[in-house]
C-alpha positions in Angstrom: 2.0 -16.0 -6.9 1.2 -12.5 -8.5 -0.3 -10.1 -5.6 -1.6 -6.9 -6.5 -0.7 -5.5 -2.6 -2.9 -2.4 -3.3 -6.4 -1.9 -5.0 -9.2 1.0 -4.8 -11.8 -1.3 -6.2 -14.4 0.5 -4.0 -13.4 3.7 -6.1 -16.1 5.1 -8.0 -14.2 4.6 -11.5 -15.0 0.5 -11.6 -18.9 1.0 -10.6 -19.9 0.0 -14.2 -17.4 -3.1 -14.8 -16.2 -3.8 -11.1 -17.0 -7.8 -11.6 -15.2 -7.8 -15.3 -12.4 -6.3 -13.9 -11.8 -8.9 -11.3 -12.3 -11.3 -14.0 -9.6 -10.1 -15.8 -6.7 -9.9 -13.0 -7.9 -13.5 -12.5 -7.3 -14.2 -15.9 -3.4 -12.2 -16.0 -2.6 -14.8 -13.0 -3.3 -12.0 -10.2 -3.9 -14.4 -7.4 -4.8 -12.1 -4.0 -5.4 -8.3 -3.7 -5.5 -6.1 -1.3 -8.1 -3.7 -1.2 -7.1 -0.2 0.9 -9.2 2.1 3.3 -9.1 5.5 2.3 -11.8 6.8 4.7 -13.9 5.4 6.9 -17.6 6.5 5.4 -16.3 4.2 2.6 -15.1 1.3 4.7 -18.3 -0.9 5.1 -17.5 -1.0 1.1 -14.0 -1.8 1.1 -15.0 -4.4 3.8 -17.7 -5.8 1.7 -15.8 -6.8 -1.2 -12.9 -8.7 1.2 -15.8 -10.8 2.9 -17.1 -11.6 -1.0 -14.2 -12.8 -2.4 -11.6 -15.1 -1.6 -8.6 -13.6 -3.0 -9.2 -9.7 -1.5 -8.5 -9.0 1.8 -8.8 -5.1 3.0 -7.3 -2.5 5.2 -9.1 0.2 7.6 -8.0 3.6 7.8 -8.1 7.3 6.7 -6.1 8.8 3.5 -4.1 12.2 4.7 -6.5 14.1 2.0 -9.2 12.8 4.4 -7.9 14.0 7.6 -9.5 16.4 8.0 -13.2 14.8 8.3 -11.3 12.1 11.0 -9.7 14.6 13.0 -11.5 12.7 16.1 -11.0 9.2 14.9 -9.2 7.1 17.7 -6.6 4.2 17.8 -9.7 2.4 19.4 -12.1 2.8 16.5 -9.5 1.9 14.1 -8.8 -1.4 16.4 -12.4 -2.0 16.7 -12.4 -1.6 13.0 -9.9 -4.0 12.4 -11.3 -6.5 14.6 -13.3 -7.9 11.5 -12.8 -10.8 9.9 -10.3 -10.6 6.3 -8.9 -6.7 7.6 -5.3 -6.8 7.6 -3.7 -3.7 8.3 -3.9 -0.1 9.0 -4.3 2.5 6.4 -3.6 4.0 3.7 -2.5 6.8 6.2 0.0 9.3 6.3 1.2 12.7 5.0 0.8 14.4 1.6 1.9 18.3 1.4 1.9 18.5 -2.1 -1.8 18.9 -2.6 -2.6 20.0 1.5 -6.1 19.1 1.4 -6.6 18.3 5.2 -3.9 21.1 7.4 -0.4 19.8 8.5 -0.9 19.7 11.8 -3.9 17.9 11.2 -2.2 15.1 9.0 0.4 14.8 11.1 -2.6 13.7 14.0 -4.2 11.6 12.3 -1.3 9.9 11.0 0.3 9.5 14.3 -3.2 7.8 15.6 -3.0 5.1 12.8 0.5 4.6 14.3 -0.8 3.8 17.6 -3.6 1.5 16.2 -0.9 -0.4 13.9 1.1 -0.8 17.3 -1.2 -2.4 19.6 -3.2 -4.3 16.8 0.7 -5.8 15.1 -0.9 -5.6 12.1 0.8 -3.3 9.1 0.7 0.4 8.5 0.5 1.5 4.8 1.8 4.5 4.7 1.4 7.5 1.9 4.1 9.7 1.9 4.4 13.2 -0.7 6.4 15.6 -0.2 6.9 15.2 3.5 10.1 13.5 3.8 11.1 15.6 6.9 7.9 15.6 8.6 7.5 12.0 7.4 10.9 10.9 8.5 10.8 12.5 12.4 7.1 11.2 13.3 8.6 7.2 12.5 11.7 8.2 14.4 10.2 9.2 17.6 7.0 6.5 17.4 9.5 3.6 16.5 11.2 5.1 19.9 7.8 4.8 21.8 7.3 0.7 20.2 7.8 -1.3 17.9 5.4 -1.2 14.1 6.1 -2.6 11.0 5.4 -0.6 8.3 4.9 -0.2 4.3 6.2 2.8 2.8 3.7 2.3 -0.3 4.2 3.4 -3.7 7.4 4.8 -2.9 8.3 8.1 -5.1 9.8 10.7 -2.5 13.4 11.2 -1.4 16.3 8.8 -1.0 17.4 10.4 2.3 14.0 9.1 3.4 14.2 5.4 1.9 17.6 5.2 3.7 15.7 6.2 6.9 13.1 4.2 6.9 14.6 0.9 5.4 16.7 1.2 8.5 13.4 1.3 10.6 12.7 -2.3 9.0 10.0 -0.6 6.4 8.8 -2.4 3.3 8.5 -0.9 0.1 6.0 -1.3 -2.7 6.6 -0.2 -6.3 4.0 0.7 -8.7 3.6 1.8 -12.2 5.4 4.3 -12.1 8.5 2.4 -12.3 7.5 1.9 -15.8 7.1 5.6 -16.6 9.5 6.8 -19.2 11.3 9.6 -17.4 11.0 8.0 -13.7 14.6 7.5 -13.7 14.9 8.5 -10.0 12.3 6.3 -9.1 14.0 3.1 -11.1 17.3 4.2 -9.0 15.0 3.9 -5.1 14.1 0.4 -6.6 17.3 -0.5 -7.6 18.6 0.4 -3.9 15.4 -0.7 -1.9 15.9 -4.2 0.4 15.8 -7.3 -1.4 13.6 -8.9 0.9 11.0 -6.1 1.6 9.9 -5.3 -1.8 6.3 -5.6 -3.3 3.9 -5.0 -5.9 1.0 -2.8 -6.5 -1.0 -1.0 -9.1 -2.9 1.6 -6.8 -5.3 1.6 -9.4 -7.7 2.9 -10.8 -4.3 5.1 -10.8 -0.8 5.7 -12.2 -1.9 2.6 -14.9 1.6 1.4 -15.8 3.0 1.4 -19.5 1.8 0.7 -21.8 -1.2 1.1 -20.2 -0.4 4.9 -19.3 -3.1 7.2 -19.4 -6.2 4.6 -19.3 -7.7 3.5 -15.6 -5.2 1.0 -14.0 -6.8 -2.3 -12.8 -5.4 -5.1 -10.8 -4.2 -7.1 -14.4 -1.7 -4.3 -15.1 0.3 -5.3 -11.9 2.4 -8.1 -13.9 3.9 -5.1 -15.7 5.2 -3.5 -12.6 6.4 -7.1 -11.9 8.1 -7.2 -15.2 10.1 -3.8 -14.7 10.8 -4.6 -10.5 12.7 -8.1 -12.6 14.4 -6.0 -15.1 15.4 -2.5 -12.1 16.9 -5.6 -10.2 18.4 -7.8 -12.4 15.8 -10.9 -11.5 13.8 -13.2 -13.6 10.6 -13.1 -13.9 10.5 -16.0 -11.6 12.7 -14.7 -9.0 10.9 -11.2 -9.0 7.8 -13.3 -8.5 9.1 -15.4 -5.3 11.2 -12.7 -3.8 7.7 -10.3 -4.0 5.4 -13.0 -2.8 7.7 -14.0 0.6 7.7 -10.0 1.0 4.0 -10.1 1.1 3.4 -12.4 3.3 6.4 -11.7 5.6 4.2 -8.1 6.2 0.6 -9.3 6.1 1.0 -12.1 8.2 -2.7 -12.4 8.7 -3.4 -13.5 5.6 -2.7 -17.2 5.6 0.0 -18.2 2.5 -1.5 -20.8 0.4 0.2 -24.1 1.5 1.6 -22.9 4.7 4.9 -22.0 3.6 
């Protein structure tokens, strides 16, 4: 089945056509979504449209660009949070130091407080990384040290020092549409060396709308192009891609139930 494992449909940029563009990832064979918590004044919208469809299930948690306006967010609120019926997992959280729009320091807080959640709830931590591969790398070390998490390293694009690191941790990986992009050869080469079995799908949209959709508003639909190039990076069908993707997905977010129980 195709998953699109990561969707802003909340995000201001579908208000007008936010039912058509459902419609129309239905229609491209776009069979579950995931739709991710960026901050938590917007959650109560990100949890509304999981409890209104079937096929979207949500996340709770705090972009790093936000961190700044959570810097006293707790484990506990985030479990409390995720409590609710159709959340399943912690984030999008992490650390971005290309655009510092919440302090370092503060980030790498916040972050370290979705950890903790992800740990004691077992449910997955999506994780935005940019330009932190250091940072990044040595706040997973020590909290994998402290417990056990499983974790999504989501639309991978940083080092391959770091993918090493962190596939070693057990991390998943999602690809995106950039993939696709004509001069992302260094992504294509991550992809090519990412583990088999913990690779997904995502669009990430309304952003980084893959080819030959570049440059318009991404929606859930384009994900069967980032499908297509994960086949061709990796030398899968179409088919394979598919299967290898969809037992990935539901390997991490085990609370969503798979669609004949296997």
């Amino acid at each position: 089945m195709i998953i699109d494992s990561h969707v802003n449909l909340h995000a201001p940029q579908f208000d007008e056509d936010r039912d058509a563009v459902m419609a129309r990832a239905r229609e491209a064979g776009v069979q579950l979504m995931v739709e991710i918590s960026d901050k938590l004044s917007t959650f109560e919208a990100t949890h509304g449209l999981a409890m209104a469809h079937d096929d979207i299930w949500c996340t709770v948690g705090a972009h790093p660009h936000e961190a700044k306006d959570h810097i006293d967010l707790t484990a506990d609120r985030l479990i409390e949070l995720a409590g609710r019926p159709r959340v399943v997992g912690i984030g999008e959280c992490g650390l971005d130091f290309h655009y510092d729009l919440s302090p370092r320091d503060v980030q790498a807080t916040v972050f370290r407080t979705h950890i903790h959640a992800a740990r004691r709830t077992g449910l997955p931590l999506v994780v935005h990384t940019r330009e932190a591969d250091d940072v990044m790398a040595g706040i997973l070390a020590e909290e994998q040290a402290d417990g056990p998490f499983r974790f999504l390293m989501h639309c991978y694009t940083s080092g391959p020092e770091l993918a090493e690191k962190t596939a070693e941790m057990g991390a998943w990986f999602s690809v995106s549409g950039i993939a696709t992009f004509k001069a992302a050869n260094e992504v294509r080469e991550l992809v090519a060396g990412m583990p088999a079995d913990r690779i997904i799908v995502e669009t990430d949209c309304p952003y980084l709308a893959p080819m030959p959709h570049r440059g318009r508003r991404n929606e859930p639909a384009f994900v069967v192009h980032v499908l297509d190039k994960l086949a061709e990076i990796r030398g899968w069908s179409r088919d394979e891609a598919d299967v290898r993707t969809t037992d990935a997905f539901f390997a991490l977010f085990d609370r969503i139930p798979r669609p004949g129980g296997t």
